[in-house]
N, C-alpha and C positions, 0 to 999 in steps of 0.2 A: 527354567524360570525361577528364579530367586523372590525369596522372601517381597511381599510387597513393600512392606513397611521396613525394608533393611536400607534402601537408601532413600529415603523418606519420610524426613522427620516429623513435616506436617501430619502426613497419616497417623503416623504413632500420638502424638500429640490426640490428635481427633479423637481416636481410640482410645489412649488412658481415659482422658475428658468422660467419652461415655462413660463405661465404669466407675469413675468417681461419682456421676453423675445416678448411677444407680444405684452407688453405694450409701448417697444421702438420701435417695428416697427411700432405701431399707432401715436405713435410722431412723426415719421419719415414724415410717410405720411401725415399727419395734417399739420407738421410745414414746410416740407421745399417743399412739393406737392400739397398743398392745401392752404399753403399759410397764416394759421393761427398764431396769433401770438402765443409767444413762452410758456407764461402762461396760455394761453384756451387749447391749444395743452396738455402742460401738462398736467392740470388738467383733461381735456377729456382722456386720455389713461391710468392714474392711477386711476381714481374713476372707469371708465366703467369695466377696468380688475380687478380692487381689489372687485368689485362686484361678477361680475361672478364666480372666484377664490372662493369665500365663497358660491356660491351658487352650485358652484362646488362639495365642500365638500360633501353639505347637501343630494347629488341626490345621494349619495350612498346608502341610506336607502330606497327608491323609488327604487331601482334598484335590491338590495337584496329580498326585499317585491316581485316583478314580476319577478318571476321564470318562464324561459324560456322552465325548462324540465317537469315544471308543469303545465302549462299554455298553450293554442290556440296562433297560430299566430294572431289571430286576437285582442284577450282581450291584449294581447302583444301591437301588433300595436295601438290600439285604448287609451289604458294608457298611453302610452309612446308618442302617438300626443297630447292628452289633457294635459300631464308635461311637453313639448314641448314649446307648446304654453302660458301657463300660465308662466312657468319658464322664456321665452323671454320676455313676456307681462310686468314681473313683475322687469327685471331688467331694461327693458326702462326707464318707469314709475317712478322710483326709481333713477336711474342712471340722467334722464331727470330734474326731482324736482330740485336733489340736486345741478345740476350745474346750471338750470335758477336761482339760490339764489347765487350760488355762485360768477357766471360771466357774469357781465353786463354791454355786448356789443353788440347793435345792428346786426352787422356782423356774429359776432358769433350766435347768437341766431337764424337769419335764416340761417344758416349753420344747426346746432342742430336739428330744425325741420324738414329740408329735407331731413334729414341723416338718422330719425326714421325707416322709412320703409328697407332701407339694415342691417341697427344693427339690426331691429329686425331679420330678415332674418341670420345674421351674427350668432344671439343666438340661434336659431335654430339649427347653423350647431356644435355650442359650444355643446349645449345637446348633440347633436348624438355621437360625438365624444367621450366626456367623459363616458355615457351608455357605452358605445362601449366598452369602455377602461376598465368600469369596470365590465361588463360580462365578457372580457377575466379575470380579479384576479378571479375574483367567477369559473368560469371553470378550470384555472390552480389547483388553491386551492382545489376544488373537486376532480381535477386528480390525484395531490399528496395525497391526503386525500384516495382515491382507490386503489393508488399504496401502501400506508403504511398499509392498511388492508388486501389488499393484499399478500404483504410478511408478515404482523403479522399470517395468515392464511396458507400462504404453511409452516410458520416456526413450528404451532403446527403441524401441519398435517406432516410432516416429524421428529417432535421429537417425534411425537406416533409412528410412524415408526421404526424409531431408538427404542423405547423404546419396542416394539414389537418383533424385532429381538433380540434385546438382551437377553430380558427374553424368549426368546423360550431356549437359551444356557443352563440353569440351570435345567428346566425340563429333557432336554436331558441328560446333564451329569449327572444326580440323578435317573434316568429310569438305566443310566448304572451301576452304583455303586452301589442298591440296587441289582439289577441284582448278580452283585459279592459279596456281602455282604449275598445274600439268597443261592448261592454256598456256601459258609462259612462257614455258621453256623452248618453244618452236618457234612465236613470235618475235620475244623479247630475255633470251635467255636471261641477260645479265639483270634485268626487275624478276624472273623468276627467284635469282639466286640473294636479291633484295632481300626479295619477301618471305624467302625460306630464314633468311638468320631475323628477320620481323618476329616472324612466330615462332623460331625456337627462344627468343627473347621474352614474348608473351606467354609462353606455354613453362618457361622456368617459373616467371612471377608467379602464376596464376595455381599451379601445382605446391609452391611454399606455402600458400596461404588455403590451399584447399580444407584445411581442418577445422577453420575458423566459418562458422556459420555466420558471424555478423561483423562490419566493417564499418568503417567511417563513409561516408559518403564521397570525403575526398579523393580515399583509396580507390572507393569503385571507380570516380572517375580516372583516373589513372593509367587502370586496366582497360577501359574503355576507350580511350585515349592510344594507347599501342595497338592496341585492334586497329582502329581507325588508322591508321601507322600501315597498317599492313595491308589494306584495302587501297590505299593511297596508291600505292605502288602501281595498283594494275588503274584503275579510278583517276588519276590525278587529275584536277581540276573540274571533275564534275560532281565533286560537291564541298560542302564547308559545312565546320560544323560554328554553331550558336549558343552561345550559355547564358541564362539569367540565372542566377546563383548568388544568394545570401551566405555571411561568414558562418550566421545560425546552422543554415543549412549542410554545408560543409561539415561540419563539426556532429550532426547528428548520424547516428548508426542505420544503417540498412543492411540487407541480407544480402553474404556475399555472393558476387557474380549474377546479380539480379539484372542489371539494366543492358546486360553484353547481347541477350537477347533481342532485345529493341534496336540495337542499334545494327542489327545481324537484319534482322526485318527493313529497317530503313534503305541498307544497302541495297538486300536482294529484291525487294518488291518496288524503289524508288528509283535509288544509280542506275542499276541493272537497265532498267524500262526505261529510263528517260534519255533523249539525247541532249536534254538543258540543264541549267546547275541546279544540282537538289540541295536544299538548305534543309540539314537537320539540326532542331533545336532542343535542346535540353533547358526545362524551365524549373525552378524549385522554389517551395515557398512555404511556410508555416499554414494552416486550415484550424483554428479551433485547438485541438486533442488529435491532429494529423499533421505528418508534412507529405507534403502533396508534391510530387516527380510526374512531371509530363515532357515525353519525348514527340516530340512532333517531326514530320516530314513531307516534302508536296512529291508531288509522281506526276507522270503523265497519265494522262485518263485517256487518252487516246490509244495506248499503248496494250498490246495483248498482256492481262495480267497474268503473272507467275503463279503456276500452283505451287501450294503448301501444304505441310501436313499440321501445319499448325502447332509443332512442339514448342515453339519457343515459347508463345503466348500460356499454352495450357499450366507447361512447367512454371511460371511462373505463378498463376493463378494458383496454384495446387502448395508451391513453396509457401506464400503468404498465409493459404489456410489454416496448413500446418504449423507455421513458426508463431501465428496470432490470432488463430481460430476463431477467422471470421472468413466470411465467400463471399466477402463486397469490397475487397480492396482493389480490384482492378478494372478499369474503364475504357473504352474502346471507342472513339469515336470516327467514321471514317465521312468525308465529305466526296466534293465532285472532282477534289483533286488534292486531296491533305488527308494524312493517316495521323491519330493524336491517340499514346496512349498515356492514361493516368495512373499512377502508382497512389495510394494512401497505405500510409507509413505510420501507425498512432503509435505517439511519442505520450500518452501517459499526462497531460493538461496541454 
């Protein structure tokens, strides 16, 4: 850890300022309380403070060296008395030489001598203060230095998360596809063989882009869109899809591969079940400080419903927490024959 005040001019700045600033109230008191003339006075308040101020400096390195969270109170105590002491000892000594050469007035000079014993005392309380001063930078510095490895580590630790859910989506929807693809090949080889180059089409897209956590909303339709491409295949005609869709909307960002799941859900719990045409619709539209994505689809209610294990919805619910930490962005509404889910997307005003 380097000097504080080395690439920091403002602090230095701060720091000469005090000293100056103490050095006129030592003139003060010299010259017009103690009665010294106006030249000892001076010279007494600028050499004793332009001392210490350097000596000030240097205790940074003595300071950093006695690590408080390394170290005994006592090895503490006992270094930090003996730098104390020598440090006052040595600004007297020093401070004392240079003005008995410099100012030669009887007056003054038994002034000087009888003074030794509270300056030293004075430099004493200089030490403490500055230590002081500079265990607080060394503890701030350490806290922001914790606090930054801190968020560097929930930041991995939630983009494996993120990266976790995401990739659970594509084994899922490739379990399914295969699924329909091994119907196929007995019934209808040549849409088996459709829907194979479908999803080796959809599975190149969708793997380029895998790195990228956030997307335009166009894109995701896109993807969504060659899915739907590939369900066709075996599905044709039993269902359509619906878009209401602003240019707004289009253009705003959402989490990739977020909506492939709803439309995975629409299939399997709507197409699958119905022998009439399911219309799923995709609706999009600004809310306030939200854009609001609702996938809708109707089903047969009379139909034995499909079990689930519910991954698609969960993951998604768990992606939004983590990408915008909040557990209210997703909505579920189901009727007597319509499945509606609601995405809220905050977009920030």
């Amino acid at each position: 850890m380097i000097h504080p005040f080395a690439n920091n001019k403002t602090s230095l700045a701060v720091y000469s300022l005090v000293w100056l600033i103490i050095a006129l109230i030592q003139f003060l008191v010299l010259n017009y309380f103690l009665e010294i003339d106006f030249i000892s006075a001076l010279l007494d308040s600028v050499l004793f403070n332009m001392i210490m101020l350097l000596f000030g400096l240097t205790l940074w390195y003595p300071t950093k060296f006695i690590d408080i969270e390394e170290r005994s109170s006592l090895t503490i105590f006992t270094n930090h008395g003996i730098g104390a002491v020598v440090t006052s000892g040595i600004w007297i000594a020093l401070s004392y030489l240079v003005l008995s050469k410099l100012i030669i007035d009887n007056d003054y000079s038994v002034f000087l001598k009888s003074s030794l014993v509270w300056r030293f005392l004075i430099g004493l309380l200089f030490y403490i203060i500055i230590v002081s001063i500079y265990y607080l930078i060394i503890y701030y510095n350490n806290f922001r230095e914790k606090l930054k490895i801190e968020s560097e580590l929930n930041s991995l630790v939630k983009e494996a998360e993120l990266r976790s859910l995401k990739y659970q989506i594509n084994p899922h929807f490739i379990f399914n596809s295969l699924n329909s693809i091994s119907a196929l090949t007995i019934s209808d080889p040549e849409k088996a063989r459709e829907m194979t180059i479908n999803l080796s089409t959809f599975l190149r897209g969708t793997l380029s882009k895998n790195e990228n956590q956030k997307t335009r909303l166009s894109e995701e339709l896109k993807n969504v869109k060659l899915y739907l491409e590939i369900e066709k295949v075996r599905f044709e005609g039993k269902f359509e899809l619906y878009e209401e869709l602003t240019e707004e909307c289009l253009n705003l960002e959402v989490p990739n591969m977020l909506l492939q799941p709803l439309f995975e859900n629409a299939i399997k719990h709507g197409v699958y079940e119905s022998l009439d045409l399911v219309t799923i619709k995709i609706a999009c539209k600004k809310e306030s400080e939200y854009l609001r994505i609702s996938v809708t689809n109707n089903f047969d209610k009379d139909a034995a419903p499909r079990k689930g294990e519910g991954i698609g919805l969960k993951n998604i619910e768990n992606r939004l927490k983590l990408i915008y930490n909040r557990d209210n962005l997703l909505r579920v509404n189901k009727t007597e024959n319509s499945f509606a889910v609601d995405i809220f997307i905050p977009t920030g005003g």
